[in-house]
N, C-alpha and C positions, 0 to 999 in steps of 0.2 A: 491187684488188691481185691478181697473178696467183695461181693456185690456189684462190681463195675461193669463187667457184662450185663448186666440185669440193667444196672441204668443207660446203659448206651441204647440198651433194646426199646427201654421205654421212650426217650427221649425223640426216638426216628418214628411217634408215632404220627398220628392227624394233628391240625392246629387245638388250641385249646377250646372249649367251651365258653362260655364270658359265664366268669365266678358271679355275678350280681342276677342274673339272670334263673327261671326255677330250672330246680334241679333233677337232672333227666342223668338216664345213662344205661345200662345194658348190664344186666349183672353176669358176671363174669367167675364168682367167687373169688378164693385167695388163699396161698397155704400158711396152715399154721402148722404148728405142731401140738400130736393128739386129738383124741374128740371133743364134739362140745359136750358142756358137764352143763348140768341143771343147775339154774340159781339154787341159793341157801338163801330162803326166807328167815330162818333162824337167825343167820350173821346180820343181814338188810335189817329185822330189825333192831337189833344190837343186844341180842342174848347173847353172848359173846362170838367172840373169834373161833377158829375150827384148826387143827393143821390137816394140810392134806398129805405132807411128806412125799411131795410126788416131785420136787426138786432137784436132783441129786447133785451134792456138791465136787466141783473138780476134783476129782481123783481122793474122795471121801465117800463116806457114807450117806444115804439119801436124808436132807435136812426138812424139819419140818416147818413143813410156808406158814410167813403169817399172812396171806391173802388167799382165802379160796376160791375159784375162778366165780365170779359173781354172775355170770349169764352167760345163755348160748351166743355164739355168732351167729350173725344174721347170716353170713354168708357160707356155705358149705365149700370146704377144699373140690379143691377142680379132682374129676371121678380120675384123670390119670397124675394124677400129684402126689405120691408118697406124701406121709409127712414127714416134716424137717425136726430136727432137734432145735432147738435156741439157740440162737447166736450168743458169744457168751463175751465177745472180744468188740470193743466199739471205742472209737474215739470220737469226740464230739468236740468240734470250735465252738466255744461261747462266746458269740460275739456281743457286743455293749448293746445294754437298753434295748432287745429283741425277746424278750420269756426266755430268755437262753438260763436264768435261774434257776426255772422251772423244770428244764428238762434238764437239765443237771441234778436235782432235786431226785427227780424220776431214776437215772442211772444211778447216781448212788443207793436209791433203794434195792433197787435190782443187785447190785451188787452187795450188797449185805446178804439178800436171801440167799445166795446162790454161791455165798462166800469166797467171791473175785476180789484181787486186788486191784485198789483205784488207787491210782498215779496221785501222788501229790505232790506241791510242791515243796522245796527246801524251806525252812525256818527263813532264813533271809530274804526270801523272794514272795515272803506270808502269805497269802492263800490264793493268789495269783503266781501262774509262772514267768515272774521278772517281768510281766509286760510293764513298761511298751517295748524291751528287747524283743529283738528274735529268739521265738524258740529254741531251747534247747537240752537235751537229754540232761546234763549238767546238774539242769535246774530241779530235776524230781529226786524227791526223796528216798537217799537209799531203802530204806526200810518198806517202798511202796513198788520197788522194782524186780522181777518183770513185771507189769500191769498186764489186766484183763480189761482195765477200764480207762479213760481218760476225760474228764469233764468242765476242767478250771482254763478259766480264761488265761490265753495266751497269746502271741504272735504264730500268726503260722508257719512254720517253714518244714517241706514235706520231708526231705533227707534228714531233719531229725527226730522227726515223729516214726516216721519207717522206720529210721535206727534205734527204736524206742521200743515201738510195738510188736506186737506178734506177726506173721505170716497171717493171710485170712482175715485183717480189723477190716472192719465198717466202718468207712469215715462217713460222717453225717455234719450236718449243720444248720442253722436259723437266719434268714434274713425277714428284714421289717419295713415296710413304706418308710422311704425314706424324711420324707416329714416328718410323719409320727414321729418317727426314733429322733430326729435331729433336736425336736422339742423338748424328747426327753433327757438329751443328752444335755440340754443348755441350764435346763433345769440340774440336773442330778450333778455335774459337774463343774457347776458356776465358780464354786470359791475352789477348784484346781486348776481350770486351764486358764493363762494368763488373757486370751483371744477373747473369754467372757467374761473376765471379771473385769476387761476395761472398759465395757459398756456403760454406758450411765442408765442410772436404775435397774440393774441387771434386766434388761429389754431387748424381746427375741426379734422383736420388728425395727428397733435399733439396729442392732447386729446385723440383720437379713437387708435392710437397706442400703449399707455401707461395710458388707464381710471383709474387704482389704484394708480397712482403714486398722480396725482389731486386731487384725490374724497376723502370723508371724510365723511363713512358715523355716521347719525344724526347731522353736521352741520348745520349750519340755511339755507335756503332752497337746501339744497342737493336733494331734490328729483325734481327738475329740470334739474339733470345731471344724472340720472338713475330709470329710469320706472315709467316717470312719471303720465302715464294712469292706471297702476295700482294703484299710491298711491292716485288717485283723484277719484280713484272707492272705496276709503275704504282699499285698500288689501297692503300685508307690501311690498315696493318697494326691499327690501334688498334678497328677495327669490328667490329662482335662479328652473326654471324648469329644472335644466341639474340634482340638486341635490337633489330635491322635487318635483316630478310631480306631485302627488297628491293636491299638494300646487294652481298648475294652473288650474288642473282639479276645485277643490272647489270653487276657484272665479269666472271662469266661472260659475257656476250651482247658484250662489249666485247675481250673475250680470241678469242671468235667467229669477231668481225667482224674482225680483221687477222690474225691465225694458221689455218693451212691446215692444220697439225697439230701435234696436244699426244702429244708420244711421253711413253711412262710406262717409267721408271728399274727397276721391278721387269720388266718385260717386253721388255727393251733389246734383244735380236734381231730380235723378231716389229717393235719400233718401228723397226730403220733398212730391215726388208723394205719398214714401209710409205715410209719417207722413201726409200727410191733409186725406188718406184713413181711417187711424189709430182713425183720432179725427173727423172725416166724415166732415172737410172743402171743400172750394173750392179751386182749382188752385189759385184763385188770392189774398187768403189769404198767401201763402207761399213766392210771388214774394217777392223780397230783392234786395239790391245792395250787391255789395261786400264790406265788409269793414276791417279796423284791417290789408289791405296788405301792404307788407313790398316793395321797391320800387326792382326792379330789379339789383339796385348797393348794394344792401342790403344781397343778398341769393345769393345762387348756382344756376346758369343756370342747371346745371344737377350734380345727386351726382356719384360720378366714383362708379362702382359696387365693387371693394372691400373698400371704404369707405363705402355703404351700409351694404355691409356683417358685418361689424365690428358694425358701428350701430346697429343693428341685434343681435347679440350674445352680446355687451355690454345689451340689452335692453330686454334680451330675456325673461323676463315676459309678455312687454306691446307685445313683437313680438306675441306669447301664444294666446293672448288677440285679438287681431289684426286678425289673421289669422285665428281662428274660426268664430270669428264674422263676420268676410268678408263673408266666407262660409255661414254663416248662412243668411245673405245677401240676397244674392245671390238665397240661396231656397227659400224665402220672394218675391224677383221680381216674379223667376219661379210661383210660386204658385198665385200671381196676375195675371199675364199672362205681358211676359214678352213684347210681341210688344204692349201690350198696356201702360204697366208703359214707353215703351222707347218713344210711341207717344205721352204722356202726358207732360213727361220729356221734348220732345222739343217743344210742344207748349207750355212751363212756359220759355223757353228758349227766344220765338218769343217774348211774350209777355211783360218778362222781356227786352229786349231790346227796343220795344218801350215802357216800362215805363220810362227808361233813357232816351234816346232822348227828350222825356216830359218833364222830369225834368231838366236833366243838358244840354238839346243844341243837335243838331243835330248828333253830334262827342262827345259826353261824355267821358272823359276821367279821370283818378285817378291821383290828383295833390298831388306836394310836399305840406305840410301844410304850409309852406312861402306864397304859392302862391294862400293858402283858402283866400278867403275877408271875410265868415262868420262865424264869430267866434265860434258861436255853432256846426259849421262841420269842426272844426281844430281837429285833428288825437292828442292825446299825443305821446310825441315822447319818447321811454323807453332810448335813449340815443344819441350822438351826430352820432356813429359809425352805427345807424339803421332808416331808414324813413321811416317811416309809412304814406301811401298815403289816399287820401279821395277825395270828388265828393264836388264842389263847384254849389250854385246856380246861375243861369245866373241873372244882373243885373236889377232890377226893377219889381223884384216878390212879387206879394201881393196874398192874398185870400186863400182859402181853398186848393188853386192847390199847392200854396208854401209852407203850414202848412205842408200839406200831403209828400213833395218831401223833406222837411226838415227832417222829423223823419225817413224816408227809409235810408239819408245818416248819421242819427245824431249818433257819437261815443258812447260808451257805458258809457263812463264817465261822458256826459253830459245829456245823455238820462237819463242816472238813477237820477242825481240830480234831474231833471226836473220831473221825475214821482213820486219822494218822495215831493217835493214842492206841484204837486198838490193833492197827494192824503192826506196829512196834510190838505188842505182847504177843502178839499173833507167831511175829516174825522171827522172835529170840534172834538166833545165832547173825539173824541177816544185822541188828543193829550193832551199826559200829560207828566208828569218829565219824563225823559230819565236815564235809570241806567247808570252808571258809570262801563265800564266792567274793569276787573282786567288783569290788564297787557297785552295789545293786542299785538299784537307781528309787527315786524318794516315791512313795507311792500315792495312789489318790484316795485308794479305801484301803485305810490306816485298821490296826489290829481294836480288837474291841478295847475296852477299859479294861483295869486290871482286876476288877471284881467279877467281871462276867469272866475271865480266859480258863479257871478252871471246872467251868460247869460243862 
């Protein structure tokens, strides 16, 4: 599987660095593809957008970008490193409440410019594929098959993602401290998994005092209330490393063996330096907004440390999971050379802020969805008790500048309609009768309202 050599190489390097610690490291460079281009002070300040037509699309003619490469790299390609063309084939696991949103956000941009098909799923199994099923080829949308791209939350199972995808994908993926996530999972999922909604006062310190009095496992989605990174990697959420070590040992080595890299959700810049090194992009293909946030009356300000700890040992597969791959990280920046992934990290930082200011206003800021006016960047809200925040466009936006600023903040809900519509016109001949799947199972994030589905 393309990039796997690459990660096995890095993974046998020295131990890691300690991420909290300043940041040191050896610059080393990294290959991209092409040279670096001068910022465009023009675009930065938002006299418009530019194409540079230096894209060329699949077995088309060369497409004009709407992103011009915004600044040099810091880092110059290694003096014996050709450069690489762009990876153009990547499949990514989204796993739950990790920014896994976000870099799905990111790929389907990329994919528009570069007019690759992104896998989606069948109508029946609506903008998830069928999870909590296992994966299955099945489940994607004729009209999106073969894919260059894959980004929608699934179960993993490698034999049929490999029977899916091309020769040469980049499997990639996200893991998140496992507290964090677990908080956010109680929260965003309260009124679907039956494990938290029997809590009294939907209370995380309730639940974390007493998790077997609640949980039930194989319930309908129970694995939202226990290990859920590992059930979304393929591996059984129900096994415990206190009583099976070898059990966490294998998924790791099997997580290994098909993923070329595990980016980590607390570290989410330094992670898309390593992913654009990875698929030999540029910095200004990674930029993003943030999307999918929960508002600040929604979550914990901070989780008391033995509320973590309990987290932790309830969850202690995904923790297993978590903590290696952190480490392994970690040796990944080291081995890039770490002041260089950290100077790259914040010039996407710089850059990504004045992309927002571009887009949403001098003061960009993350609104309630009451308060979106455009309805293609209204947030779905998974319940009355959680608000999911999003970036509104400023009034009286036309042209390629507002195309562009509209899909950096567009949800994932509408985004994917919106790429299945067009790669249906795209596709002509390929669209035909749609099977009828057998018994899709009920799901947790339910299709928008019927006034927003056709925007």
């Amino acid at each position: 599987m393309g990039g796997r050599t690459a990660g096995r190489a890095e993974r046998r390097a020295e131990s890691p660095p300690d991420p909290i610690q300043a940041r040191r490291g050896e610059r080393t460079g990294a290959r991209r593809s092409g040279s670096p281009a001068p910022c465009d002070p023009h675009w930065i300040s938002g006299q418009g957008f530019r194409d540079s037509g230096d894209h060329p699309k699949p077995g088309s003619e060369a497409e004009p970008a709407a992103y011009p490469k915004l600044f040099p790299l810091s880092c110059p390609p290694l003096r014996d490193s050709p450069p690489r063309p762009k990876h153009m084939t990547v499949a990514f696991l989204k796993t739950h409440k990790t920014a896994g949103t976000t870099v799905q956000n990111i790929l389907f941009r990329f994919a528009e410019r570069h007019n690759l098909t992104v896998a989606l799923p069948h109508p029946s199994c609506e903008h998830q594929f069928c999870y909590p099923r296992n994966f299955s080829a099945h489940f994607v949308h004729p009209a999106t098959r073969p894919p260059h791209v894959l980004a929608s939350h699934l179960r993993f199972d490698r034999a049929e993602l490999e029977r899916l995808m091309p020769p040469g994908t980049v499997y990639v993926t996200i893991l998140r401290e496992p507290a964090a996530m677990f908080e956010s999972l109680f929260s965003y999922y309260n009124q679907y998994c039956p494990a938290f909604r029997r809590v009294p006062n939907a209370s995380l310190e309730a639940f974390l005092r007493a998790p077997e009095a609640y949980y039930r496992a194989g319930e309908h989605f129970a694995m939202f209330a226990h290990n859920t990174l590992a059930y979304d990697l393929g591996g059984d959420n129900e096994r415990s490393p206190r009583d099976d070590a070898a059990y966490l040992a294998g998924l790791i080595r099997q997580v290994e063996e098909v993923f070329s890299l595990v980016m980590i959700a607390e570290y989410f810049d330094e992670s898309l330096v390593l992913l654009r090194r990875l698929l030999a992009w540029d910095l200004d293909d990674v930029l993003y907004a943030k999307l999918n946030a929960r508002a600040a009356s929604s979550r914990l300000a901070a989780i008391p440390a033995a509320l973590a700890r309990a987290a932790r040992t309830w969850n202690a597969l995904d923790a297993g999971l978590y903590d290696h791959f952190n480490a392994t990280f970690w040796r990944r920046v080291a081995s890039a050379g770490r002041a260089c992934v950290e100077r790259e990290a914040r010039e996407l930082r710089e850059a990504r802020e004045r992309l927002l200011r571009r887009c949403f206003g001098a003061e960009p800021v993350l609104r309630p969805a009451a308060q979106i006016r455009t309805k293609q960047l209204q947030p779905w809200q998974p319940s009355r008790k959680v608000d999911i925040m999003g970036y509104d466009l400023p009034s009286g936006g036309a042209g390629p500048a507002t195309e562009t600023c509209l899909k950096l903040a567009m949800p994932e809900v509408q985004y994917s309609s919106y790429l299945l519509r067009k790669q249906k016109r795209r596709g002509g001949v390929r669209a035909r009768p749609e099977p009828v799947l057998d018994n899709p199972p009920p799901r947790p994030i339910r299709a928008l309202p019927r006034g927003l589905q056709g925007h």
